[in-house]
C-alpha positions as CSV (number, residue, x, y, z in Angstrom):
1,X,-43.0,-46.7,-23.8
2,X,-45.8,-47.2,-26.2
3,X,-47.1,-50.9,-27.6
4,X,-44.7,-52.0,-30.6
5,X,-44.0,-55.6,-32.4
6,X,-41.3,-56.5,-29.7
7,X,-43.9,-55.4,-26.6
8,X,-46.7,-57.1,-28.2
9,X,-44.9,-60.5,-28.7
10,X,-43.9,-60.3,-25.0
11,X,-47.8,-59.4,-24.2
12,X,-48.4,-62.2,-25.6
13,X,-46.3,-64.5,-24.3
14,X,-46.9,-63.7,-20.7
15,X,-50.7,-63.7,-21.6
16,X,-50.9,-66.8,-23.1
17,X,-48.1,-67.9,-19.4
18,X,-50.9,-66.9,-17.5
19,X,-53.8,-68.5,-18.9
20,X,-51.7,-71.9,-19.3
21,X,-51.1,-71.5,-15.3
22,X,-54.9,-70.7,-14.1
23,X,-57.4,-71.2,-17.3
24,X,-58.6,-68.1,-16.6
25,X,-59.3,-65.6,-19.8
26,X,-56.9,-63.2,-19.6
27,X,-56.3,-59.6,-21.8
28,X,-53.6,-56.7,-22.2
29,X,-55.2,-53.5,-23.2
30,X,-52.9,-50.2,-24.0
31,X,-52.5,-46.9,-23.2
32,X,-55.7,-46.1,-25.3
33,X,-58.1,-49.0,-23.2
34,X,-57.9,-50.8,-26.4
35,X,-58.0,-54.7,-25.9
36,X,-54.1,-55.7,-28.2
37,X,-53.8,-58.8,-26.7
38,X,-56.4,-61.5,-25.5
39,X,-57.0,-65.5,-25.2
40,X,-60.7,-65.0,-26.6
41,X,-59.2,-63.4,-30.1
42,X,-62.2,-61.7,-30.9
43,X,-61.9,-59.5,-28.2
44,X,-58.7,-58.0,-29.5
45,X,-59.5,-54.8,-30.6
46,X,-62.1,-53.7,-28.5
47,X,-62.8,-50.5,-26.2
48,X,-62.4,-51.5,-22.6
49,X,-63.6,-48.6,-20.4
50,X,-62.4,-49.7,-17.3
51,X,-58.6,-50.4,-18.5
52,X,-59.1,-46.6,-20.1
53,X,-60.2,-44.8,-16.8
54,X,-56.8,-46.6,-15.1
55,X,-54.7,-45.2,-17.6
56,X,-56.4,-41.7,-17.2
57,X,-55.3,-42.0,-13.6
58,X,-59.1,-42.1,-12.5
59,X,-59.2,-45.5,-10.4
60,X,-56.2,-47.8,-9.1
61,X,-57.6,-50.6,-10.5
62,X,-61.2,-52.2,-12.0
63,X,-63.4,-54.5,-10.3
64,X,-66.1,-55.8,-12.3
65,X,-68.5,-58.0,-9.5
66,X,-70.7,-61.1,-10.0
67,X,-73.7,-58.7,-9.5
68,X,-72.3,-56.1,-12.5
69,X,-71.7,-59.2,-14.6
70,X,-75.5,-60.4,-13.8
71,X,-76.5,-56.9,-15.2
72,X,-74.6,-56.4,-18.2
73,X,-73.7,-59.7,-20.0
74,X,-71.0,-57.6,-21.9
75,X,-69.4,-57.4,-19.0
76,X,-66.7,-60.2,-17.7
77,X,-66.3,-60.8,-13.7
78,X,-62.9,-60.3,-12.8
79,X,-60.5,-57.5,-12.0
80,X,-57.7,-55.2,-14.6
81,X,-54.9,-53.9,-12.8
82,X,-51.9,-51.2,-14.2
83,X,-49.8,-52.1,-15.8
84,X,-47.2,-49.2,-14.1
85,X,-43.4,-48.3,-15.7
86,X,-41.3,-45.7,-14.4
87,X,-44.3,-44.0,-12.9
88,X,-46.5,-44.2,-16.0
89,X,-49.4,-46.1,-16.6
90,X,-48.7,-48.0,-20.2
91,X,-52.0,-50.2,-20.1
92,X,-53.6,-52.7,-18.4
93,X,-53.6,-56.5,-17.5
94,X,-57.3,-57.8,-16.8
95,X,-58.4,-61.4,-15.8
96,X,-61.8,-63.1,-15.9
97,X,-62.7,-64.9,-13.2
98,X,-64.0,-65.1,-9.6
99,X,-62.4,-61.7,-7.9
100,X,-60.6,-64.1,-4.8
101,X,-58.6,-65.5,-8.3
102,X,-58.8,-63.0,-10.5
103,X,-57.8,-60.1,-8.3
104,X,-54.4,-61.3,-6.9
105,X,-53.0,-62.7,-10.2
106,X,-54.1,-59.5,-12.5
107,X,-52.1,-57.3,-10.0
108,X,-49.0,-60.0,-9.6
109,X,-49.3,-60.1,-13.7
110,X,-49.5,-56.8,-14.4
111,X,-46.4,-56.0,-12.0
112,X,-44.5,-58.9,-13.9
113,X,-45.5,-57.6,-16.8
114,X,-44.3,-54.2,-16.3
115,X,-41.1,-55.4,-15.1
116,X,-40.9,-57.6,-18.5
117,X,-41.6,-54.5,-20.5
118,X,-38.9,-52.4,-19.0
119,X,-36.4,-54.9,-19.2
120,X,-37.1,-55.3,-23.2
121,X,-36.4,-51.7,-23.1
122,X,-33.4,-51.7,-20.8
123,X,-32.3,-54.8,-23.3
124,X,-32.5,-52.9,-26.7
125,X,-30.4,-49.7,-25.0
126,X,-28.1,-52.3,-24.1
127,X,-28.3,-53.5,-27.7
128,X,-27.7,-50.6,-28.9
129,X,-24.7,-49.7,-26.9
130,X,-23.1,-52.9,-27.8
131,X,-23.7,-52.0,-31.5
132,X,-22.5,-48.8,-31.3
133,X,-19.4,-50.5,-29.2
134,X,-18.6,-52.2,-32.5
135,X,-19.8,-49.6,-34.9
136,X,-17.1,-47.2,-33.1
137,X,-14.5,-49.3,-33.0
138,X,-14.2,-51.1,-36.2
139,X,-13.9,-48.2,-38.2
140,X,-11.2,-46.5,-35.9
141,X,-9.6,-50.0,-35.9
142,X,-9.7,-49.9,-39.7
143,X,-7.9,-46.9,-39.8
144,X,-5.3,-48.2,-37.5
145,X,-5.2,-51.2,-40.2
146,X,-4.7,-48.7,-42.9
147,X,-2.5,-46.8,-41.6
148,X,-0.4,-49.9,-40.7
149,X,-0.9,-50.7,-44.2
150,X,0.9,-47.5,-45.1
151,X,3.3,-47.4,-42.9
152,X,4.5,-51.2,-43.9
153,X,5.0,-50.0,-47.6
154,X,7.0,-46.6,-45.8
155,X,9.1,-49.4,-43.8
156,X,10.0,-51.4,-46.9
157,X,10.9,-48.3,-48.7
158,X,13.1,-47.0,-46.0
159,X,14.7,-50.5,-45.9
160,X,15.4,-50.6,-49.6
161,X,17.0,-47.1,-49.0
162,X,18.8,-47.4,-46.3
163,X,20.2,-50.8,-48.2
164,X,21.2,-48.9,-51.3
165,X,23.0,-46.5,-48.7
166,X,24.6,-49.3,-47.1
167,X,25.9,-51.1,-50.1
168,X,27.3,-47.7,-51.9
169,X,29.0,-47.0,-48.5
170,X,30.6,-50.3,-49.0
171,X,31.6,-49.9,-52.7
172,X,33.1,-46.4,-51.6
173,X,35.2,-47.9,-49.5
174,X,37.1,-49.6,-51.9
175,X,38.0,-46.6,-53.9
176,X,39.1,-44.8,-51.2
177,X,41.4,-47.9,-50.4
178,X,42.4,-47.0,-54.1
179,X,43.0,-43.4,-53.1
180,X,44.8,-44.1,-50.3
181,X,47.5,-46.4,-52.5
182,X,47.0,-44.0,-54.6
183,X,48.2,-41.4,-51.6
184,X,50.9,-43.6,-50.9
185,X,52.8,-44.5,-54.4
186,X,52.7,-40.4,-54.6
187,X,54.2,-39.5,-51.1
188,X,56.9,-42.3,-52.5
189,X,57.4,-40.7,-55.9
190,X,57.3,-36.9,-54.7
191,X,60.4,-38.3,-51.6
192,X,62.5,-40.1,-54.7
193,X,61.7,-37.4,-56.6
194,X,63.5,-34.8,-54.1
195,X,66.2,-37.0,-53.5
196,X,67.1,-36.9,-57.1
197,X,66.2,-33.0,-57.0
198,X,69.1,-32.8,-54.2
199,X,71.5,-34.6,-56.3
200,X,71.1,-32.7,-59.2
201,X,72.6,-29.5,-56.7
202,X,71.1,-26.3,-58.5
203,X,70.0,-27.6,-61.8
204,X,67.2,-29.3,-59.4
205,X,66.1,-26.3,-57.3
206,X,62.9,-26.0,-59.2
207,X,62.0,-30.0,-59.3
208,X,62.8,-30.0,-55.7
209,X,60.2,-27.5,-55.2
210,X,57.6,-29.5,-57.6
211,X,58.5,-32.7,-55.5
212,X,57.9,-30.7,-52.2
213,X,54.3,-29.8,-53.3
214,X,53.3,-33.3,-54.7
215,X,54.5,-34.5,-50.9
216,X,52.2,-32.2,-48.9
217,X,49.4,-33.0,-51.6
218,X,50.1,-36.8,-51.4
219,X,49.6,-36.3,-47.3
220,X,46.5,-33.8,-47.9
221,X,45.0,-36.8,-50.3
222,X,45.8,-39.4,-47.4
223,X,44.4,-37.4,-44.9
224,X,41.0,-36.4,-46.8
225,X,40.6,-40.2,-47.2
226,X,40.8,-41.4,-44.1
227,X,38.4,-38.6,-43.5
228,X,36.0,-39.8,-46.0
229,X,36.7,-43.4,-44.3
230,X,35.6,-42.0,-40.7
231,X,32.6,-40.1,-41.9
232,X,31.4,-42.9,-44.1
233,X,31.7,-45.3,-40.9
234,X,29.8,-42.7,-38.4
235,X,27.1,-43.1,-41.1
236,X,27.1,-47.0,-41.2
237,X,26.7,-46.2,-37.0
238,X,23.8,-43.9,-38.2
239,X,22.4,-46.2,-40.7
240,X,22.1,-49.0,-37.9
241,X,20.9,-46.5,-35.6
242,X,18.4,-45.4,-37.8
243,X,17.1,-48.8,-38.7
244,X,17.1,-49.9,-34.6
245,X,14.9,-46.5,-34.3
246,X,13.0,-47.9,-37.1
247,X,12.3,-51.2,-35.8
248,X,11.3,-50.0,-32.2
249,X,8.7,-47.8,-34.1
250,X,7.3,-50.7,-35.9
251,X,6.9,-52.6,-33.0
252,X,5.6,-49.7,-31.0
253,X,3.1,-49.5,-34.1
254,X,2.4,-53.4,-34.5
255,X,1.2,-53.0,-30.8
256,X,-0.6,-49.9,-31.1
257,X,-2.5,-52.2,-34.0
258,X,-2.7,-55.4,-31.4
259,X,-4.2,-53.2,-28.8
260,X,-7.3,-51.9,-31.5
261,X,-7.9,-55.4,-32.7
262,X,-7.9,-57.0,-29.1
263,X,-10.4,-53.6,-28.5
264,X,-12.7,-55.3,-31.3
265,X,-12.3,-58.4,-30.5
266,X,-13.5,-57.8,-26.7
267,X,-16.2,-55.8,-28.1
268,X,-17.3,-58.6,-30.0
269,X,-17.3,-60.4,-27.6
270,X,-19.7,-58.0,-25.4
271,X,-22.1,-57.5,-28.1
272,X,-22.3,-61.6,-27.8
273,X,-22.8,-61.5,-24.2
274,X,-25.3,-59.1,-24.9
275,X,-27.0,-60.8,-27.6
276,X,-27.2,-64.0,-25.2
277,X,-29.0,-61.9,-23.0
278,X,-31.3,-60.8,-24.6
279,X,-31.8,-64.5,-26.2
280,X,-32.2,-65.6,-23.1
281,X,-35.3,-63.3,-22.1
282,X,-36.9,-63.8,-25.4
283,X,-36.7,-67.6,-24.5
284,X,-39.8,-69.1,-23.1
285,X,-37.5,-72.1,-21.2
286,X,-33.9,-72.4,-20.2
287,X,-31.6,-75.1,-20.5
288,X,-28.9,-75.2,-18.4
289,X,-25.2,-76.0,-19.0
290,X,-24.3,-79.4,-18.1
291,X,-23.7,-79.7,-14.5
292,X,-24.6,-76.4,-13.4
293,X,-26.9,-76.4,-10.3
294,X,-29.0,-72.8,-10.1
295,X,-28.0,-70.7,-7.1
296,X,-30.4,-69.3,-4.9
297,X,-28.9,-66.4,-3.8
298,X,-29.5,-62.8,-1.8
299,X,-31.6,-61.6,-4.9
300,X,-33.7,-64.8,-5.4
301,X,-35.2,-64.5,-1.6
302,X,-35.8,-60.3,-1.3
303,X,-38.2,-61.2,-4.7
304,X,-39.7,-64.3,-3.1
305,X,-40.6,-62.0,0.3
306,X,-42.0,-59.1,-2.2
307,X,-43.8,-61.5,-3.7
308,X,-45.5,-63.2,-0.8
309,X,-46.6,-60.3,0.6
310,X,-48.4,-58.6,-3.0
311,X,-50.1,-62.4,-2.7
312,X,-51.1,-61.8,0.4
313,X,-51.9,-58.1,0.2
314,X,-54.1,-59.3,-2.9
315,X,-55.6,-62.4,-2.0
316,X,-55.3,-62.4,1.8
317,X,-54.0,-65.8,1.3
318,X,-50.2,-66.3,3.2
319,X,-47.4,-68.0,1.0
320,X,-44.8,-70.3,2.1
321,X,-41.2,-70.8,-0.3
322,X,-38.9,-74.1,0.2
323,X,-35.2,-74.6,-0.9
324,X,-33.9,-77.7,-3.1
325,X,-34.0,-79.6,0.5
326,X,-38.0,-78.9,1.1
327,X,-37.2,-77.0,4.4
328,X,-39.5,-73.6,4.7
329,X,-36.9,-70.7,4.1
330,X,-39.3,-67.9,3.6
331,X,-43.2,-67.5,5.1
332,X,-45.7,-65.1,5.7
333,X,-46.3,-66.9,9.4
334,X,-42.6,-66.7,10.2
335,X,-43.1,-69.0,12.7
336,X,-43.1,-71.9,10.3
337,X,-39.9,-71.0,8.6
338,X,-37.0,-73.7,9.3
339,X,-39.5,-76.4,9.1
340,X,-39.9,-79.3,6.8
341,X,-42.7,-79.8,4.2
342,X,-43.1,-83.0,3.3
343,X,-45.1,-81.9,0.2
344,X,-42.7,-80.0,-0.9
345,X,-40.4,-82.8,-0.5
346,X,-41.9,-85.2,-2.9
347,X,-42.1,-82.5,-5.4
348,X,-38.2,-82.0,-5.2
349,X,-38.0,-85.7,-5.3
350,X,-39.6,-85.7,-8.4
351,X,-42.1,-87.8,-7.5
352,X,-45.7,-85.6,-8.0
353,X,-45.6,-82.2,-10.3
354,X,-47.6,-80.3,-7.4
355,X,-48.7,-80.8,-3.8
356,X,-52.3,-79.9,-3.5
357,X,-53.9,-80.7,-0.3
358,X,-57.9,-80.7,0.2
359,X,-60.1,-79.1,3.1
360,X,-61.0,-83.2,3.6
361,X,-57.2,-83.8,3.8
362,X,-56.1,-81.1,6.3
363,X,-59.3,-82.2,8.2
364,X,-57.8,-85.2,8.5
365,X,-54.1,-84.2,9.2
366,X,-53.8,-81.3,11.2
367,X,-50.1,-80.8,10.6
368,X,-50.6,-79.8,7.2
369,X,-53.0,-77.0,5.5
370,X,-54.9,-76.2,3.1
371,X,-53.1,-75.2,-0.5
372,X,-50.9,-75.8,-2.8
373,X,-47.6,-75.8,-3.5
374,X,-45.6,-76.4,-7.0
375,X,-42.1,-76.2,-8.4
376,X,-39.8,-73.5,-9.2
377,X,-37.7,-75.1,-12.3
378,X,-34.9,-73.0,-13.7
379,X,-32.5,-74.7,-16.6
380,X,-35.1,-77.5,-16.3
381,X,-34.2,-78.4,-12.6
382,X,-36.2,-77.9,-9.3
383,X,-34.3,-75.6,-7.0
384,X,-37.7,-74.7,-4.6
385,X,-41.3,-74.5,-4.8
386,X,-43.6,-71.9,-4.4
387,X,-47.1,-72.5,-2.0
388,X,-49.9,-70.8,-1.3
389,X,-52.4,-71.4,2.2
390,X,-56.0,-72.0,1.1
391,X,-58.7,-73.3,-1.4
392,X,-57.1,-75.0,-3.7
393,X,-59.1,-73.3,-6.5
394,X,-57.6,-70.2,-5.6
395,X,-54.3,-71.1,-4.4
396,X,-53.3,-73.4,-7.5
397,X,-53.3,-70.6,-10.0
398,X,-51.0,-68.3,-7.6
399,X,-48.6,-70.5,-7.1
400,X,-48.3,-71.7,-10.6
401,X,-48.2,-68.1,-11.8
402,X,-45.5,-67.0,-8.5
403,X,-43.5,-69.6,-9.7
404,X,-42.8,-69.3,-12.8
405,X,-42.1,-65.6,-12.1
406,X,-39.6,-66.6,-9.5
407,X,-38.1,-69.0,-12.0
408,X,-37.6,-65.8,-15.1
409,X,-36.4,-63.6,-12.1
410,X,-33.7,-66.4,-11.5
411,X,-32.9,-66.6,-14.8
412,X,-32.9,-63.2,-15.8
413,X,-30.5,-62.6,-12.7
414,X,-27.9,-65.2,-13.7
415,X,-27.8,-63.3,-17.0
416,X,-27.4,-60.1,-15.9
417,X,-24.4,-61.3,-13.7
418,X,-23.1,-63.3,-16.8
419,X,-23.5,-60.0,-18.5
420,X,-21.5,-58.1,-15.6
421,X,-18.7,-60.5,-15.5
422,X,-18.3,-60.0,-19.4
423,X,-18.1,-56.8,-18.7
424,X,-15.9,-56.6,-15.6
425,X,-13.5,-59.0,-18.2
426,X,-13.9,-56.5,-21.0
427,X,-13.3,-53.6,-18.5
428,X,-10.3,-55.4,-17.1
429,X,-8.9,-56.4,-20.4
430,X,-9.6,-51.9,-21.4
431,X,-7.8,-51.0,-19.3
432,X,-4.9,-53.0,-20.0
433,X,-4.7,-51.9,-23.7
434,X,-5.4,-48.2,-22.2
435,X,-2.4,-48.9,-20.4
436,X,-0.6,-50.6,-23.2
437,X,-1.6,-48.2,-25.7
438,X,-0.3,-45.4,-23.3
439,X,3.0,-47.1,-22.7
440,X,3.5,-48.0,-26.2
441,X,2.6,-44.4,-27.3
442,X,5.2,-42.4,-25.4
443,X,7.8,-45.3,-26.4
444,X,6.4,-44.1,-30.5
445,X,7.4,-40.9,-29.2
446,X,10.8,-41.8,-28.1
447,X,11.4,-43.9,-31.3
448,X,9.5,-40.9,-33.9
449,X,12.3,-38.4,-31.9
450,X,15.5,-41.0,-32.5
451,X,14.3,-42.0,-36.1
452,X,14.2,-38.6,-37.2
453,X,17.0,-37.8,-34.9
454,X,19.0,-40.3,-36.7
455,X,18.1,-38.9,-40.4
456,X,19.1,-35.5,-39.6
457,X,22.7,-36.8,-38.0
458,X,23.3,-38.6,-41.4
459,X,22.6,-35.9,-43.3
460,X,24.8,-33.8,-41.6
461,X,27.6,-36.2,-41.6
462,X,26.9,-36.9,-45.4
463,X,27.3,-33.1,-46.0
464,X,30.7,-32.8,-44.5
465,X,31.8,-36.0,-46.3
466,X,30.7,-34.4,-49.6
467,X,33.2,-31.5,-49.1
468,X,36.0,-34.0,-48.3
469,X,35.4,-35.6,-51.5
470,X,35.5,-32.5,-53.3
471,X,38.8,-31.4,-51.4
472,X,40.0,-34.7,-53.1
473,X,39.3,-33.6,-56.4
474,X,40.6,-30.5,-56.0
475,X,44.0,-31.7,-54.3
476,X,44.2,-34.5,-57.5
477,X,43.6,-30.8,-60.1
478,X,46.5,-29.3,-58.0
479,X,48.4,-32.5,-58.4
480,X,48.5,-32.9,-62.0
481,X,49.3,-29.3,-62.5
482,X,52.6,-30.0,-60.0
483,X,53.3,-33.1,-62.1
484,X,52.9,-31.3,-65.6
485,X,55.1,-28.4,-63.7
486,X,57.5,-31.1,-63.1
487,X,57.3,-32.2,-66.8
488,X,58.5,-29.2,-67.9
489,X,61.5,-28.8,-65.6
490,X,62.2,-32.1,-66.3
491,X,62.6,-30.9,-70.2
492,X,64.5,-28.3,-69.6
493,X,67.3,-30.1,-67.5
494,X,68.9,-32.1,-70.0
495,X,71.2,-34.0,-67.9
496,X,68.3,-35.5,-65.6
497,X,65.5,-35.1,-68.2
498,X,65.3,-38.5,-68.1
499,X,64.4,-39.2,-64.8
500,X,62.9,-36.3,-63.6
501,X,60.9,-37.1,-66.7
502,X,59.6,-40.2,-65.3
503,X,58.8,-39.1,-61.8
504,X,56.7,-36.6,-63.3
505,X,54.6,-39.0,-65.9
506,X,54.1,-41.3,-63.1
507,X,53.0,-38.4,-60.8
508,X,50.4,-37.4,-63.9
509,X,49.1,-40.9,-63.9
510,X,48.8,-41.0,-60.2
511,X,46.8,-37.6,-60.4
512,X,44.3,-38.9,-62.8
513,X,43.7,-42.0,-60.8
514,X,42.9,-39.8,-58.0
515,X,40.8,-37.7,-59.9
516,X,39.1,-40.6,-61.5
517,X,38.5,-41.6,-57.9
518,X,37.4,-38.8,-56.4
519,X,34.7,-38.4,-59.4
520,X,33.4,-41.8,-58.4
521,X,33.8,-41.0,-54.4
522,X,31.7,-37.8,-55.3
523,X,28.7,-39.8,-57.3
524,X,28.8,-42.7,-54.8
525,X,28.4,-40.4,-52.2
526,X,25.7,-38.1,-54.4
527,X,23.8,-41.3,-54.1
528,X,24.0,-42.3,-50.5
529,X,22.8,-38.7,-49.9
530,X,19.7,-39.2,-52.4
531,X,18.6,-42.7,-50.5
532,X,19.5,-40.2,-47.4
533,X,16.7,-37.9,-48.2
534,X,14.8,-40.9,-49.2
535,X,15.4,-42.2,-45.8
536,X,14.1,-39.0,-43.8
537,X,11.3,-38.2,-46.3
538,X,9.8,-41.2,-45.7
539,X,10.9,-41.5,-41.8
540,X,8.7,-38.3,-41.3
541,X,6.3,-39.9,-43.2
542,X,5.9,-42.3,-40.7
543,X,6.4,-40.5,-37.8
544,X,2.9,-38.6,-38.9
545,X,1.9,-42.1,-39.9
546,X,2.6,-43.1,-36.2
547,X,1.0,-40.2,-34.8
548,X,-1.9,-40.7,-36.7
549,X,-2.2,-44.7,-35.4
550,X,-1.4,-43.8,-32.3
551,X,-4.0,-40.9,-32.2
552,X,-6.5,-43.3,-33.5
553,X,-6.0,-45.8,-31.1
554,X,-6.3,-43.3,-28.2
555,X,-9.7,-42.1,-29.4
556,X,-10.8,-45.7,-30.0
557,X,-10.1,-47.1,-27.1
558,X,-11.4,-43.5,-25.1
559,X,-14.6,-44.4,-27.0
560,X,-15.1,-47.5,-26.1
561,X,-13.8,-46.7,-22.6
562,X,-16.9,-44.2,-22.8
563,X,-19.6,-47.1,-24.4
564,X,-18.3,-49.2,-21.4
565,X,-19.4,-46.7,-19.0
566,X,-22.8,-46.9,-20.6
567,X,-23.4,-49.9,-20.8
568,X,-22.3,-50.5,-16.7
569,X,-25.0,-47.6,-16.1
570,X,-28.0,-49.6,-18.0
571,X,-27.3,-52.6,-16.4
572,X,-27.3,-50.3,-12.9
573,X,-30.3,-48.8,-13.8
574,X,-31.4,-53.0,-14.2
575,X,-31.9,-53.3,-10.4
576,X,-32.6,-49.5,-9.5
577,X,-35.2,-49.3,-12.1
578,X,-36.5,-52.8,-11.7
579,X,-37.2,-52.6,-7.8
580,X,-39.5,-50.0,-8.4
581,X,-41.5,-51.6,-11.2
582,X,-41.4,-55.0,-9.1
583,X,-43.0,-53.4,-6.1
């Protein structure tokens, strides 16, 4: 992890922390020994062997002594320690200053440094996984959108079919009313007609016959009607089937869509959480929400006992930490934990900024020591302080800079657990759509199945009504023939010419009107069988259409399912990384 724009402007930061907190000059050289950042500016740029045989791995860290200082005045006392990150030396973090100073803060800077440096880079891979959380998602849930798009225009075409169906089954029926009247007035004409047949003895042999025939016809047209009537009702059954099917397949796909949008909304959402996060490092200061009081927790107090004892490794100096009540919760002489300190005390009180107490002071006051001791302020409110045992111009600087790093660690600890409860939410939330989406796909499957189902039982229904409807055309050809056979007997029997003669005009007529009615039965039913086909073309179109959104989803939501798993593995890899680079 090489020096960049973003590592630099951290450098410098935590440079510019550090010689705020001690006035000591302070540097930042890189993995080359060159000098990137300093508080004397025209340093910056400059070789610094020492930092360069650290990074070669040739010495832990570099001591440059009083004496060596006396001897070469390019020289500055003080000591540069690693700067250490995943087991690799990326530069180093020198101060200037009396070694009993100098030593212990370069070696606590460079370790806060390091950890600073890692998280940046843990930061921008979660960065990036959020982006690419979004980048996945919006153009899968795009596609859902478009396809939702299509499938609405499919819908209203099926609608406007299936209407056009429904209304010509309607008009239909009234003709085949028609037909059956129709049916009826010639089962009455083709009975008188017989009667009149039988009283004419032999001279009406042949009408009788004629009658006979229009009177099975009459029943045949009858019967193909009510046939006609049946079918046309099982296809008003189908039609509403169909369009139930229809509707449960756009709801099934209006969730499907619900499901990808609450997926990019929720990712939206992460990438926010994300971006606070990273906000929140890049900020020098926190504020607070209104009324939230920082907790101390588990976390806080395993940093505050690693950090006491690199202090007291270090400096040889022992530390002492205090809660928001001023009672002594961790120490490097344990037997002064549990016990008040007044100095800290006042601090929390608000009434001094630091407790600094003098050799003449303890001399005076043998129940306190030598040190000093200053706030820990996270969200601009003092939850502890940090002190350190012995002169005070060693001591102040360590505490200052031991604070403040307890302070970020706080910080940076409450957003990570934001972070993991966005994510636990966003998991939670997943995993519902997964299941909804899942749910919801098999019930697209169950609807796809009836819709098309549906469209083939209406076709085949339609088909069979067709060859009734021709049956009745074909029965109303064989009934004018009869009648115009019934003419002609009628013409050749002089003595009931007359009224043979007018049951078989009338039974002409009536054969036409049938005719004429089963042309129209035929062209009405033509068209219900074209919106038909209209109806299935475009219910398979939306069947794929479904299977497409529904495929779409799935992969959106696996994807995301996938990011997620990412983005819980960075913010593992937070702590598992971190404790190393803290240590």
């Amino acid at each position: 992890m090489p020096f960049d724009p973003q590592l630099d402007a951290v450098a410098e930061r935590f440079v510019q922390f550090v010689h705020r907190e001690t006035a000591l000059p302070v540097i930042v050289c890189d993995e080359k020994g060159t000098i990137v950042r300093a508080t004397v500016r025209a340093r910056i740029g400059a070789h610094h062997p020492g930092a360069l045989r650290i990074v070669r791995g040739e010495l832990p860290e570099y001591l440059v002594t009083e004496e060596m200082e006396a001897a070469d005045p390019r020289m500055k006392r003080g000591c540069n320690a690693p700067i250490r990150v995943g087991g690799q030396v990326l530069g180093t973090f020198g101060v200037a200053g009396p070694l009993e100073v100098s030593r212990p803060v370069a070696h606590v800077a460079a370790g806060v440094l390091a950890g600073w440096m890692r998280e940046l880079a843990q930061r921008r891979a979660l960065h990036a996984a959020a982006e690419g959380l979004v980048a996945t998602v919006a153009p899968l849930a795009e596609r859902v959108e478009e396809v939702a798009r299509e499938s609405a225009a499919t819908e209203a075409e099926m609608a406007a079919a299936a209407g056009r169906a429904g209304e010509r089954a309607g008009r239909t029926d009234e003709v085949l009313r028609a037909v059956q009247g129709i049916a009826a007035q010639s089962r009455t004409l083709a009975i008188n007609g017989g009667v009149e047949a039988s009283r004419a003895g032999d001279m009406g042999r042949a009408f009788a016959v004629v009658a006979r025939e229009m009177l099975v016809l009459a029943e045949d047209a009858r019967d193909s009607a009510e046939q006609i009537q049946a079918s046309l009702a099982a296809a008003r059954a189908g039609l509403a089937a169909h369009a139930e099917a229809l509707a449960g397949l756009t709801r099934a796909g209006g969730e499907e869509l619900e499901a990808m949008r609450g997926a990019t909304r929720a990712a939206a959402v992460l990438r926010q959480e994300v971006g606070s996060l990273a906000a929140s490092y890049e900020a020098e200061e926190e504020t607070a929400p209104a009324g939230e009081a920082a907790e101390l927790g588990d976390a806080f107090w395993a940093m505050a006992e690693r950090l006491m004892r690199l202090i007291s490794e270090q400096s040889g100096q022992p530390s002492i930490v205090c809660d928001q009540r001023g009672t002594i919760v961790k120490a490097i002489d344990r037997a002064r934990v549990g016990q008040p300190h007044a100095g800290a005390q006042r601090i929390l009180r608000g009434e001094v900024d630091e407790a600094a107490v003098t050799p003449e002071e303890a001399a005076r006051n043998p129940a306190v020591r030598e040190g000093c001791s200053v706030p820990i302020v996270v969200g601009g409110r003092r939850v502890g302080t940090y002190g350190v045992t012995g002169p005070v111009a060693l001591t102040r600087p360590l505490s200052r800079v031991a604070a403040r790093v307890l302070a970020t660690r706080v910080r940076e600890h409450r957003s990570r657990s934001a972070l993991e409860l966005a994510l636990g939410r966003f998991s939670a939330e997943l995993e519902a759509l997964s299941e909804r989406t899942r749910t919801v796909a098999g019930e697209a499957a169950r609807r796809s199945s009836a819709l098309l189902g549906a469209a083939d039982g209406l076709r085949e229904k339609l088909a069979v009504t067709e060859g009734v409807a021709r049956a009745v055309q074909q029965i109303s050809q064989q009934t004018r023939i009869i009648a115009v056979n019934g003419a002609v007997e009628a013409a050749g029997n002089a003595e009931r010419s007359r009224t043979f003669g007018n049951v078989a005009r009338d039974m002409v007529k009536l054969a036409e009107d049938t005719h004429r009615a089963g042309k129209e039965i035929s062209a009405a039913l033509a068209e219900i069988s074209e919106a038909v086909r209209a109806l299935s073309a475009a219910g398979e179109r939306l069947v794929q259409a479904a299977r497409v959104r529904g495929a779409a989803a799935a992969e959106g939501l696996g994807a995301v399912a996938r990011i997620r798993d990412g983005l819980a593995e960075v913010l593992r890899s937070f702590d598992e990384g971190g404790a190393g680079a803290r240590r």
